[in-house]
C-alpha positions as CSV (number, residue, x, y, z in Angstrom):
1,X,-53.4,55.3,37.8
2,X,-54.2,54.5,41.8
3,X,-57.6,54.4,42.8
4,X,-59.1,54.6,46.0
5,X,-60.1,51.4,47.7
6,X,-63.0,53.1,48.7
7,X,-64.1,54.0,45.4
8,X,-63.9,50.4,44.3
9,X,-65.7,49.2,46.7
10,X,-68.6,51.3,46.7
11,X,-68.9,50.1,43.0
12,X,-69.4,46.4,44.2
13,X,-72.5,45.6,44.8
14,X,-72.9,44.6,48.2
15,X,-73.1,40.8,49.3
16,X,-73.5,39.4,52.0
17,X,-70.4,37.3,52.5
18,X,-70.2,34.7,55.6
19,X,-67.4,33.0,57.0
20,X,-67.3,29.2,58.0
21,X,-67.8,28.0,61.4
22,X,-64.0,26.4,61.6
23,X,-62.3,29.3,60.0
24,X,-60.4,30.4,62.7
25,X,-59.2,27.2,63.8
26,X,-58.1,26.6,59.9
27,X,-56.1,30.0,60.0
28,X,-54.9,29.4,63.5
29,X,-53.6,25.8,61.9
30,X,-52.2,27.2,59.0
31,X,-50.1,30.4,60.9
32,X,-48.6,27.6,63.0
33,X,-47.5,25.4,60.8
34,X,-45.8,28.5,58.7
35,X,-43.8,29.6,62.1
36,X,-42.8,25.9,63.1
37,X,-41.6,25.6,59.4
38,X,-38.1,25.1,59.2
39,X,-36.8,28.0,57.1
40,X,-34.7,26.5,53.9
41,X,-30.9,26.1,54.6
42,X,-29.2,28.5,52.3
43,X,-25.9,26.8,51.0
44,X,-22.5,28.7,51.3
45,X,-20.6,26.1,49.8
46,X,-19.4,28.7,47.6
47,X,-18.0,30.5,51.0
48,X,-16.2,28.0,52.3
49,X,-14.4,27.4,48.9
50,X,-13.1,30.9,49.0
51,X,-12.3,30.8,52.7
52,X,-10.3,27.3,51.5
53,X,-8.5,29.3,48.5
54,X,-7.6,32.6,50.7
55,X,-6.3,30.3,53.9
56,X,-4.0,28.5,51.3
57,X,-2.6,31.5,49.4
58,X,-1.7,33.2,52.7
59,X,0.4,29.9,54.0
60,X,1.9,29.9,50.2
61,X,2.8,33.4,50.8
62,X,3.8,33.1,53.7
63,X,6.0,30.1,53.5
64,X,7.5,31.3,50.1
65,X,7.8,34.6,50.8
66,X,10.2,34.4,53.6
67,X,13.5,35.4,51.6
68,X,16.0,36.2,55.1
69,X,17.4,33.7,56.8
70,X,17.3,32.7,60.8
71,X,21.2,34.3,60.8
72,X,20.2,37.6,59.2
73,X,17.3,38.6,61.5
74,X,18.4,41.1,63.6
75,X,19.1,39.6,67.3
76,X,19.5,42.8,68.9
77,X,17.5,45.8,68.7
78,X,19.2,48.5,66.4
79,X,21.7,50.6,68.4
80,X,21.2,54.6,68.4
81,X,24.7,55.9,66.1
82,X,27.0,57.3,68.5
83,X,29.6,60.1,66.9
84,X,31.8,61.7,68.7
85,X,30.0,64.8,69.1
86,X,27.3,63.5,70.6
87,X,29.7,62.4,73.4
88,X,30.0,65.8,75.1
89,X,30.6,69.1,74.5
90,X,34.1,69.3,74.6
91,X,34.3,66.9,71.8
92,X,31.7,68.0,70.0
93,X,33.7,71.0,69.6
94,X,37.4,69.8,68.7
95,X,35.0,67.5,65.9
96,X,33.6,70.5,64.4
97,X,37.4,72.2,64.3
98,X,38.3,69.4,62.2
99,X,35.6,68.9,60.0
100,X,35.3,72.5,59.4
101,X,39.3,72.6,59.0
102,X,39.0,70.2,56.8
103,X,36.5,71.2,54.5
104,X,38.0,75.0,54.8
105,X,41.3,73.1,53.3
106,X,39.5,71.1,50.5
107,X,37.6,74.5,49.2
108,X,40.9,76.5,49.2
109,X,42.4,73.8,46.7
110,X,42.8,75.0,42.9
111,X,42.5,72.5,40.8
112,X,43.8,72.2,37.2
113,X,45.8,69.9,34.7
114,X,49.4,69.6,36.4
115,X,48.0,69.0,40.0
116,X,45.0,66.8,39.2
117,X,47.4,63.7,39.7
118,X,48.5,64.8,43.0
119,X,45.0,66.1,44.5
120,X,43.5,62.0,43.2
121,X,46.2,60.4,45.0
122,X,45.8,62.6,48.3
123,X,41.9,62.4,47.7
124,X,42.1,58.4,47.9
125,X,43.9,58.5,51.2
126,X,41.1,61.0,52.4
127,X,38.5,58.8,51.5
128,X,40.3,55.7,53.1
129,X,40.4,58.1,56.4
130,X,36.6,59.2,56.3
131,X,35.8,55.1,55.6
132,X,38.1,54.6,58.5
133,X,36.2,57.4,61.0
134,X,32.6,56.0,60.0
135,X,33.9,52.2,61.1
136,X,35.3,53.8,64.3
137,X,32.4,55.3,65.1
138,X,30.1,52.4,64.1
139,X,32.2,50.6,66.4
140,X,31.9,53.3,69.4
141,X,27.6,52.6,68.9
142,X,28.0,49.0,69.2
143,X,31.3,48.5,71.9
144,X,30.0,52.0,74.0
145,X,32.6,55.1,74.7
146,X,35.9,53.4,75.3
147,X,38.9,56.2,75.2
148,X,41.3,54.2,72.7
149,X,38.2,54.7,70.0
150,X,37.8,58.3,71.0
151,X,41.6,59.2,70.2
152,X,41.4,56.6,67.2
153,X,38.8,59.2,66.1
154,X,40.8,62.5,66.9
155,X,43.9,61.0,65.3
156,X,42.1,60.0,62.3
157,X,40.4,63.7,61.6
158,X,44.5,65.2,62.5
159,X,45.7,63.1,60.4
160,X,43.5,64.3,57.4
161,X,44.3,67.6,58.4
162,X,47.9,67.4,58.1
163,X,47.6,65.5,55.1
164,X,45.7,68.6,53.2
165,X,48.1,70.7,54.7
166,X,50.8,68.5,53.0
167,X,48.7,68.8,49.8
168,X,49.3,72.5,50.0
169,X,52.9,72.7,51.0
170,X,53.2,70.2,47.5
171,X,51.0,72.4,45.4
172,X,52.7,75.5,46.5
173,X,56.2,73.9,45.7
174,X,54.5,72.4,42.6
175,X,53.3,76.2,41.6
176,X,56.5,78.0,42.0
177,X,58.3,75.3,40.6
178,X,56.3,76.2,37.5
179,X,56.4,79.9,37.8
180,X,60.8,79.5,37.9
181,X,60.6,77.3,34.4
182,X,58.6,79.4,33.5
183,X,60.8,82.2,33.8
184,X,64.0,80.5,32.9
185,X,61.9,80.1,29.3
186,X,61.0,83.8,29.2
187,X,64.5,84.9,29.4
């Protein structure tokens, strides 16, 4: 419980206290030789170990955690992917007549048990084609617009065209093929 000061003092009896004659010199003395004091080093060994420790696993890391080699770094900066739309308009548009010829062709296709042979081996060539047009135009990013790659292109999207319209013609001749035996068993 906090009591006044006041109150304890009024309890005291009352002396009559007197200070020495050198008493301020001896307090001036003592306050000086507390500032002049040198304050006590503090050690932070501790701190340089872990600076030691950290500087160390960073090189490790560093050093070991450099998996590429000088040949795979890139050398150039990546190159924006050129297609052949992106060329002009013109052949932006005879791309989209193909592409969407193409997959106009591929959804039109039945598919059942005596064509699935015929459709895998004309799907493989297809796939060899669209692996073909992706190198081509990878090679039209990194060489620039060069008119041999541009027909390369072209050819290569015709040439899938006419190869689903050969698929057709085949499954057609495959179909009525089927539909005469067919009949000749009936009768």
């Amino acid at each position: 419980m906090s009591k006044d000061i006041r109150e304890i003092m009024e309890d005291q009896p009352s002396k009559d206290i007197s200070l020495s004659e050198n008493h301020r010199n001896k307090f001036q003395e003592r306050l000086l030789k507390e500032v002049h004091q040198q304050p006590k080093k503090r050690s932070f060994l501790w701190l340089q170990v872990a600076a030691s420790i950290v500087v160390l696993m960073s090189l490790a890391l560093g050093y070991f955690g450099m998996d590429t080699k000088p040949s795979e770094l890139p050398s150039e900066k990546p190159t924006k992917e050129v297609s052949l739309g992106s060329l002009s308009p013109e052949l932006k548009s005879i791309e989209s007549y193909y592409i969407n010829t193409i997959n106009y062709e591929i959804s039109n296709l039945s598919v059942d048990e005596n064509n699935k042979e015929i459709l895998d081996g004309y799907f493989a060539k297809i796939a060899e084609l669209s692996s073909e047009y992706k190198s081509l135009t990878t090679e039209l990013s990194t060489k620039g617009v060069n008119d041999e790659i541009i027909n390369a292109l072209i050819n290569n999207l015709q040439l899938r065209v006419q190869l689903l319209q050969r698929l057709k013609k085949q499954l057609n001749d495959l179909k009525n093929l089927n539909l005469k035996q067919d009949e000749t068993k009936n009768i």
